[in-house]
MARLORO-914789 format. One line per 8 residues: for each residue x, y, z of N, C-alpha, C. Coordinates in steps of 0.02 Angstrom, whole numbers, always signed. Layout:
# MARLORO-914789
X Y Z X Y Z X Y Z  ...
END
This chain:
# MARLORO-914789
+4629 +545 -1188 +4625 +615 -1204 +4568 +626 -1254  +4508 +637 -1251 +4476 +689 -1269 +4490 +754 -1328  +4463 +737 -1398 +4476 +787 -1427 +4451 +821 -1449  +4437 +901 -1446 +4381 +927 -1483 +4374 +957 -1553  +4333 +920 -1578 +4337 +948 -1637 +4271 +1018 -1671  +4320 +1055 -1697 +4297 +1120 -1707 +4257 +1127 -1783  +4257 +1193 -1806 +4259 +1213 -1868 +4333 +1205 -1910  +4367 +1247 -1877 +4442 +1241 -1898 +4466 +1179 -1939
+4468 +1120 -1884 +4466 +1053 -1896 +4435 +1026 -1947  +4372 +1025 -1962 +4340 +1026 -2006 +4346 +1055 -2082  +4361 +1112 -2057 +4378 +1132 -2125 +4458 +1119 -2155  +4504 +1123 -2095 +4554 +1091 -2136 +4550 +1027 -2150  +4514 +968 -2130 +4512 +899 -2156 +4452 +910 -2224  +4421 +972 -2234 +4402 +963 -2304 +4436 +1003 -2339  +4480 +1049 -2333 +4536 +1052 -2371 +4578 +1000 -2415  +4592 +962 -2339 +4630 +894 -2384 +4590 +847 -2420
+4519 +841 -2398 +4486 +803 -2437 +4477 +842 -2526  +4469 +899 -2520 +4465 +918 -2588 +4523 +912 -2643  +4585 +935 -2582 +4665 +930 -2624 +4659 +865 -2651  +4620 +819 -2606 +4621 +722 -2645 +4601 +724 -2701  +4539 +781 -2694 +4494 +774 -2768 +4552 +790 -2816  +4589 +848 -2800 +4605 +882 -2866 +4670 +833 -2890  +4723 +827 -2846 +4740 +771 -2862 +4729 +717 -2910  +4685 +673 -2885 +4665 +631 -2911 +4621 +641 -2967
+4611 +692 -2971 +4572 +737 -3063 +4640 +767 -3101  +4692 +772 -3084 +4728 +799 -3126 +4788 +707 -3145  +4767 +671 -3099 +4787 +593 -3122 +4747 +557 -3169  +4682 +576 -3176 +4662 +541 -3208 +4612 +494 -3196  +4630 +486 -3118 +4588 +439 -3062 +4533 +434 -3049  +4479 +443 -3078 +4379 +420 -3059 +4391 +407 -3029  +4403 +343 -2994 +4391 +303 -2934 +4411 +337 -2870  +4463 +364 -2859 +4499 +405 -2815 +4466 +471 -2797
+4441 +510 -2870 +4409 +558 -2880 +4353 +554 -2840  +4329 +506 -2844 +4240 +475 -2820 +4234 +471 -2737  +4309 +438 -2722 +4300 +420 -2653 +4319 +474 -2608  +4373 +508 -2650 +4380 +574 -2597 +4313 +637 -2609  +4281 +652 -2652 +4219 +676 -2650 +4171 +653 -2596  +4184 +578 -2605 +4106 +569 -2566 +4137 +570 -2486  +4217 +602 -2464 +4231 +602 -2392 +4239 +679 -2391  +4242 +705 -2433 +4227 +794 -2432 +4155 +812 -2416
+4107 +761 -2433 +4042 +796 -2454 +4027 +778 -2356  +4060 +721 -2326 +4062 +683 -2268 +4070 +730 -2216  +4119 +772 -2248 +4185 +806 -2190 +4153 +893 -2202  +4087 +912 -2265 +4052 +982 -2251 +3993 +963 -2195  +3978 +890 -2194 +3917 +885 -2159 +3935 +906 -2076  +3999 +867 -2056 +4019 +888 -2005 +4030 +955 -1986  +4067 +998 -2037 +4058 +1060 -2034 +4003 +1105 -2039  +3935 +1085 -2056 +3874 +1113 -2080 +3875 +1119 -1965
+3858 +1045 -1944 +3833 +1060 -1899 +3907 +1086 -1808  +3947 +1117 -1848 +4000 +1149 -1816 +4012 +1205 -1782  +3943 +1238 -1793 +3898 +1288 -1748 +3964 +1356 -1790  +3964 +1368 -1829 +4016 +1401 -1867 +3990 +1425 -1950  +3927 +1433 -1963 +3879 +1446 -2026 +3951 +1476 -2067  +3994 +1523 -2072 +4035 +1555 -2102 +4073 +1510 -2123  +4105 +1466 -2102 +4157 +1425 -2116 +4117 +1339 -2158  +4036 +1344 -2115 +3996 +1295 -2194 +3993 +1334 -2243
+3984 +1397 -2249 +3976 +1434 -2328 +4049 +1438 -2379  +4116 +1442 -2329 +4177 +1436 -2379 +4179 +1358 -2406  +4143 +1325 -2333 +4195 +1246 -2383 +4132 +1234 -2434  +4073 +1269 -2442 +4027 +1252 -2504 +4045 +1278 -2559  +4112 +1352 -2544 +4112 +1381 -2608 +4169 +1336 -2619  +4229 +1301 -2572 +4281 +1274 -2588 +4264 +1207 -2645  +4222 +1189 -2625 +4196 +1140 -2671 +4167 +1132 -2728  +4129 +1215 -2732 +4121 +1251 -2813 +4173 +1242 -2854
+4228 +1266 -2796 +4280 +1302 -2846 +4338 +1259 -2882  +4301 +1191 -2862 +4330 +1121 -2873 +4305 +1094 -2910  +4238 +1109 -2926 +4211 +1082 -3009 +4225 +1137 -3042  +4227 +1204 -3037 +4239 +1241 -3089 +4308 +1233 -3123  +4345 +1236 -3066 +4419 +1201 -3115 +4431 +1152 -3137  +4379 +1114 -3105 +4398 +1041 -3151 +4355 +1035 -3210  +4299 +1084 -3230 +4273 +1088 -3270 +4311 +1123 -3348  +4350 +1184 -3299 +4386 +1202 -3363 +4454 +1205 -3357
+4488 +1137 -3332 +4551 +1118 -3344 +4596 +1138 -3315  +4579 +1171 -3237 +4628 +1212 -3229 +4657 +1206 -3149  +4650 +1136 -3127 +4675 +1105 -3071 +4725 +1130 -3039  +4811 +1108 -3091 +4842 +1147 -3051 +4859 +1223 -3016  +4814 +1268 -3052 +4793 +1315 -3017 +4758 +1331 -2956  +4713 +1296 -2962 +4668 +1292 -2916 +4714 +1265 -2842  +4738 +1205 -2867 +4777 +1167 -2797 +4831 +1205 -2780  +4875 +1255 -2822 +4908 +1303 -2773 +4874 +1346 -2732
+4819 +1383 -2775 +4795 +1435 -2729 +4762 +1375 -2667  +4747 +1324 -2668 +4686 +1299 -2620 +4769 +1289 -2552  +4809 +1283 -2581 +4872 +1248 -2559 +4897 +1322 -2507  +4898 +1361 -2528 +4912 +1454 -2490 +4853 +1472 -2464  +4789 +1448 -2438 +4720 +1442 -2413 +4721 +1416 -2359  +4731 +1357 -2350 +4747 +1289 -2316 +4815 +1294 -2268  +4861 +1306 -2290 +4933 +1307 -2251 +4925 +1345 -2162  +4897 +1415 -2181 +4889 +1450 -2130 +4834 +1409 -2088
+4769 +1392 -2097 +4732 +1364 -2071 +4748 +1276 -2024  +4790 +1256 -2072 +4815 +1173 -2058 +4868 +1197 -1987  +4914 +1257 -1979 +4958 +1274 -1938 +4938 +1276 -1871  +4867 +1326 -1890 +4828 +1335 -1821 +4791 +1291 -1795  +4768 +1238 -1815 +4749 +1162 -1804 +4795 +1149 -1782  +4834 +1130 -1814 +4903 +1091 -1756 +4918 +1100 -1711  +4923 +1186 -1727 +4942 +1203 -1650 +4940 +1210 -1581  +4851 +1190 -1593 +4820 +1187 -1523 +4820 +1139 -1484
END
């Protein structure tokens, strides 16, 4: 079976790649921090070329909005709202 992968897809697997980040920034975790970054930064490239320009410009701001809170401390915020973002999107992935 053959699977195609979309924008959708894409952007929900950098969803979860970012939730890793925040996660693993509100643990404490560099190392963790480091590796799920550098599979977010992996998982916009795929989405850059996803023929979907709208959905590369959210996961660039999603990823702003992931140093800005981790800049000023404010993770678990961030990971609920990213968490009520994501839910609806992860559903419709599945679903197909």
């Amino acid at each position: 079976m053959t699977m195609t992968r979309d924008a959708k897809f894409y952007f929900a697997n950098l969803g979860a790649d970012i939730a890793r980040c925040a996660a693993a920034a509100v643990n404490g975790d560099a190392e963790r921090y480091a590796a799920s970054l550098r599979r977010a930064h992996l998982t916009l490239g795929h989405l850059h070329h996803a023929g979907r320009p709208e959905a590369y410009e959210e996961g660039l701001l999603l990823m702003r909005a992931l140093e800005y809170a981790r800049e000023d401390m404010r993770l678990e915020t961030f990971t609920q709202q990213l968490n009520a973002l994501l839910l609806p999107i992860s559903q419709r992935v599945l679903a197909v």
